[in-house]
N, C-alpha and C positions, 0 to 999 in steps of 0.2 A: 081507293079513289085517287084518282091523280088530279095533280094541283099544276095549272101552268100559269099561276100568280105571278106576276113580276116583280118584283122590289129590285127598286132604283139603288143602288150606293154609290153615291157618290164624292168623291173622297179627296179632300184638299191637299193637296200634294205638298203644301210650304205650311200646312196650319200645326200649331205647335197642341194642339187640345190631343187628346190623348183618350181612347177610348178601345172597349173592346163592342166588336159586333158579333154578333150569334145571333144565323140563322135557323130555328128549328123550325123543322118538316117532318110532316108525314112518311113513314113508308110507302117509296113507289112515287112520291111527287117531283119533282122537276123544280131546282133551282139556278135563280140565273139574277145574277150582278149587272150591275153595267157603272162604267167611272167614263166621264170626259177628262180626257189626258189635256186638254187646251192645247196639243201641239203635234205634229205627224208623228204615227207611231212605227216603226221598223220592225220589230221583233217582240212576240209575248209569248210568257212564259208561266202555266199554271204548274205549282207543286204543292206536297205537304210533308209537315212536321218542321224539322228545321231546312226544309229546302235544299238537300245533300244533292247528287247528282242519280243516285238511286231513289231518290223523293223526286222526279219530274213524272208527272203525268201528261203533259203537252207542252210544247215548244215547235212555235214556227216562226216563218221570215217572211210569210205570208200573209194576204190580208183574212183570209178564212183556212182555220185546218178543223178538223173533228174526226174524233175514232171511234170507241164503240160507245163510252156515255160522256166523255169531256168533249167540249166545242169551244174555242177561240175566235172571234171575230170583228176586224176592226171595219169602218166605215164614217163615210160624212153624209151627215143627215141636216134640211132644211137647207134654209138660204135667209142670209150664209150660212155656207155649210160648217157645220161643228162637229167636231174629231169625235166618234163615240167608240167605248168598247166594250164589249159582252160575253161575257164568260158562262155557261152552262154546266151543269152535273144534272144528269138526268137519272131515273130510275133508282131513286138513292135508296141505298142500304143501310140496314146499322152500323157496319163497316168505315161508312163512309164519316161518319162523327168525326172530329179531330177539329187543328189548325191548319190552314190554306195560307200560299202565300201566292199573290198575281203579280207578275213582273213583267213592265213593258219599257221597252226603248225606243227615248224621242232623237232628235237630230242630234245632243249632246251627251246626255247620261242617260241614268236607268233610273226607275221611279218602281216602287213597290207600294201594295197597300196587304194588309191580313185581314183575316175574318176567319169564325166558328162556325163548324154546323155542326148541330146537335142535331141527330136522325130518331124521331119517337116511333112507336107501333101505333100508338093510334092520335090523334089529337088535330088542329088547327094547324097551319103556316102562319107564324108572325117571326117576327123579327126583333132581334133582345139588344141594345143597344147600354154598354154599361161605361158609365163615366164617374170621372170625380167630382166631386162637390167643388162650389166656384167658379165651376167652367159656364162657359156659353157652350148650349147643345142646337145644332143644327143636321135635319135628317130634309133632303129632298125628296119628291114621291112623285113617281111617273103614271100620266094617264096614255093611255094610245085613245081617246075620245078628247073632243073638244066638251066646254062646260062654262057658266060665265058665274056660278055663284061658288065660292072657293068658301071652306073650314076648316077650322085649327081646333079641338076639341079631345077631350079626356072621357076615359068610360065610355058607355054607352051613348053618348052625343048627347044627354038629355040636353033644357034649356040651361041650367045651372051649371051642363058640364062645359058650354062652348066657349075658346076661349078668346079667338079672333073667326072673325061671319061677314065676308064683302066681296061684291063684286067689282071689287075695284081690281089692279092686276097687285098693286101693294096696300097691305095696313099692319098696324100696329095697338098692341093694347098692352100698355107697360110692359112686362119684361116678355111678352108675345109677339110674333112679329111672322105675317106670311106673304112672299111675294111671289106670283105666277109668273112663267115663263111658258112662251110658245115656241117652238123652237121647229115645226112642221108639223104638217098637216097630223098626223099619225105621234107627232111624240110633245107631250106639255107636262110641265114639272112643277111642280107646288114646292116652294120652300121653305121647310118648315123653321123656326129659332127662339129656343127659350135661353137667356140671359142668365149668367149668376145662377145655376140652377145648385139645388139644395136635399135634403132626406125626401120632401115632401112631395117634392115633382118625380116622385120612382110612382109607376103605373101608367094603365094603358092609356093610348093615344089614337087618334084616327087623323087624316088630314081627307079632305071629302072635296069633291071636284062633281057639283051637280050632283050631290048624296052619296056618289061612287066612292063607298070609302079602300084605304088602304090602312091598316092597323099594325101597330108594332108597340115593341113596351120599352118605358127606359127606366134603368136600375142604377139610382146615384148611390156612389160609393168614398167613403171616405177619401182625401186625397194620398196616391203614393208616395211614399219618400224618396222612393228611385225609380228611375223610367223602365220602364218595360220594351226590350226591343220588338217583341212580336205585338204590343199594342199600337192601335191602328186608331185616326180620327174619323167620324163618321161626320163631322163638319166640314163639308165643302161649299164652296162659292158654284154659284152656275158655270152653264158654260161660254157665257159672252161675257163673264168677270175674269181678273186674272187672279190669280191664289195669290195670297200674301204670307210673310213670315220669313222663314230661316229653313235652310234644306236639309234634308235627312242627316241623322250621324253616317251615313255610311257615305253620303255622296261628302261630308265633310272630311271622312278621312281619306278617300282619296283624290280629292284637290291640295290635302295637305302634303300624302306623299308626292304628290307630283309636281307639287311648288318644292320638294326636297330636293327631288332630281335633277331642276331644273339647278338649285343652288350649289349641288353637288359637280353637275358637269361644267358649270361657270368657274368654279373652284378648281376643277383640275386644271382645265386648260389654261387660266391662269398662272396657276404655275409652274407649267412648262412653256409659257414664255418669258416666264422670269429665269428660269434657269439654262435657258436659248440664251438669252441676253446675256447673262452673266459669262455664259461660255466665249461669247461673242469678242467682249469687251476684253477678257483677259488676255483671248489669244494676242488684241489690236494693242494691250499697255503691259503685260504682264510675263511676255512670253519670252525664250531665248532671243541672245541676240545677234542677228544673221551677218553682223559685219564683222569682216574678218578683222584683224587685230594684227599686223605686219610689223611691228616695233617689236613684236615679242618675237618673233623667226628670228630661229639660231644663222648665224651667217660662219661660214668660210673661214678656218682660219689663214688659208693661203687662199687668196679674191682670185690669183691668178690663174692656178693651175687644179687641174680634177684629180682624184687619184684614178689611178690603174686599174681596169672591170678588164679580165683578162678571164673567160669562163671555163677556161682546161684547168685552173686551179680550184672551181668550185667543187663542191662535192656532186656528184654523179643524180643525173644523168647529165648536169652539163659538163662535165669533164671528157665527154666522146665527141661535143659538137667540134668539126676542125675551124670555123672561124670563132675570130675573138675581138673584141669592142674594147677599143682603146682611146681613151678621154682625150680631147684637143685639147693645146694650149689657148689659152681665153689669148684673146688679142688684148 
C-alpha cells in the first residue's frame, strides 16, 4: 500500500532543544519533509550517514532537481509569500533506514537539520520524535484543507484524552499550547507545544484540523550529558516568526576561523610596516656618512712641483708607447 501522507518538520534553525526525529514507514510508501528556511535559499543538498562526498544522494543550485526516488524543491508559497522546502524519498526500501542529513544555503551561511527513517515490512506512517526531559517540545502539522475547529489530543482523541479544543487560531491549557497558522489557500499549520515535558508525556499524539488527524509519538528520554552532533530539534517557530537562540556549532566554528584570519593578516601587515619604518628611519639617522672629510687628505710634500710620469720606464706594455707625460711646474 502506498502512503502519500505528508508530515510537516519543521525545524528551528537557532533553537538550542535537541532532539531526534524518526520517521517510520511502510514498505513502498513515500516520505517527504518540508522546513521554512525564513530566508532565500541558493543551493540544497540531501545525504546520508556522516554526509562524506560519497554519501550525497542529491545536490542542486536549483529551485527543483529529482532523479529516480530523491526530489529537492524549494518555492514561495501564499502572500506573503514564505520560503518553503521539501524534500522527498519515495518507494522506500529497507535499505533506505539510516540517518539523513538536508543541507541548504541562504544569502550567508549553510543551515542543516537530521532525521531517521526506520523502513518496516508492514505497519502505519507515524512519526517518532525523541527528546530530553525538561525541554519544551513543539512539532508543527500541515493541512493542505482549510478547517476552523483545531486539536491537541493524546491516544485515541477520546474526551479525557483532548488536551487543547478551539476554534480560535491560538489557545492554551497550561503546559499545552496550539496556534494555527494559514499561510495559503492550500498550506495551514497547526502548532503544536508541550512545556517542561517529562517520562509521562512519552505516547501517542494527534493534532486534528476539523477531525483530520495527523499522528505521531513522542519518546522523553533522560537528558544527555554531551550533545549529539547529528541530533536535530523538531521545535520550530512558524514561518512569519523569526527563530531565536544561538547558531549551530559548526556555523560557530567557522566565524571563529574566520575572525582568525582576519586577525592573522592584520598581524602580518602590521609588521611589515614596522620593519619598512624601521629600515626607513636608519638609512635617514643611522647610516654612513656621505661627507667627505678633506682635513684628513694626505698633502704634497713638495706643494710646488709633481714628480716625473715618464711611461717608457713603466713596465710593458707601457714601455712601447713613444710619448710620455711629464708633470708641470705648479705656478
Amino acid at each position: 500500500m502506498r502512503s502519500s501522507e505528508l508530515w510537516l518538520l519543521c525545524l528551528a534553525l537557532w533553537d538550542l532543544t535537541k532532539a531526534d526525529v524518526v520517521f517510520k514507514k511502510p514498505l513502498d510508501a513515500e516520505l517527504t519533509a518540508i522546513w521554512f528556511p525564513h530566508q532565500n535559499v541558493s543551493s540544497m543538498t540531501l545525504c546520508k550517514n556522516p554526509c562524506r562526498e560519497q554519501d550525497i544522494l542529491l545536490r542542486t543550485w536549483r529551485r527543483r532537481k529529482k532523479n529516480s526516488r530523491y526530489s529537492l524543491t524549494y518555492e514561495k508559497k501564499g502572500s506573503p509569500p514564505v520560503d518553503m522546502v521539501t524534500v522527498t524519498i519515495s518507494d522506500l526500501a529497507l535499505s533506505d533506514s539510516g540517518r539523513y542529513r538536508f543541507i541548504w544555503r541562504g544569502p550567508v551561511q549553510s543551515y542543516h537539520s537530521d532525521f531517521i527513517v526506520e523502513v518496516v515490512e508492514a505497519g502505519n506512517s507515524i512519526t517518532v520524535y525523541s527528546i530530553a526531559a525538561g525541554k519544551d517540545f513543539s512539532i508543527p502539522c500541515t493541512f493542505y484543507a482549510s478547517g476552523s475547529e483545531k486539536t491537541f489530543c493524546k491516544n485515541e482523541c477520546s474526551a479525557e484524552d483532548i488536551l487543547v479544543k478551539t476554534c480560535r487560531d491560538e489557545s492554551q491549557n497550561g503546559r499545552y499550547r496550539i496556534k494555527y497558522t494559514n499561510h495559503a489557500e492550500d498550506l495551514n499549520v497547526l502548532h503544536m507545544t508541550i512545556a517542561n515535558v517529562s517520562s509521562s508525556d512519552s505516547g501517542l499524539y494527534q493534532c486534528q484540523l476539523d477531525q483530520m488527524p495527523v499522528m505521531f509519538r513522542i519518546e522523553v528520554e533522560r537528558a544527555p550529558s554531551t550533545g549529539d552532533p547529528w541530533t536535530v530539534s523538531p521545535s520550530g517557530t512558524p514561518p512569519n516568526e523569526k527563530p531565536e537562540g544561538s547558531p549551530a556549532p559548526g556555523l560557530l566554528i567557522q566565524n571563529i576561523i574566520a575572525i582568525l584570519s582576519c586577525v592573522g593578516l592584520i598581524t602580518i601587515t602590521v609588521t611589515i610596516l614596522i620593519v619598512c619604518k624601521e629600515r626607513v628611519w636608519g638609512m635617514r639617522s643611522g647610516g654612513p656618512n656621505m661627507e667627505h672629510d678633506y682635513e684628513n687628505i694626505p698633502q704634497p710634500s713638495n706643494r710646488g712641483e709633481y714628480q716625473d710620469l715618464r711611461l717608457e720606464n713603466m713596465d710593458p706594455p707601457y714601455s712601447n708607447l713613444r710619448w710620455a707625460v711629464t708633470a708641470r711646474t705648479a705656478v
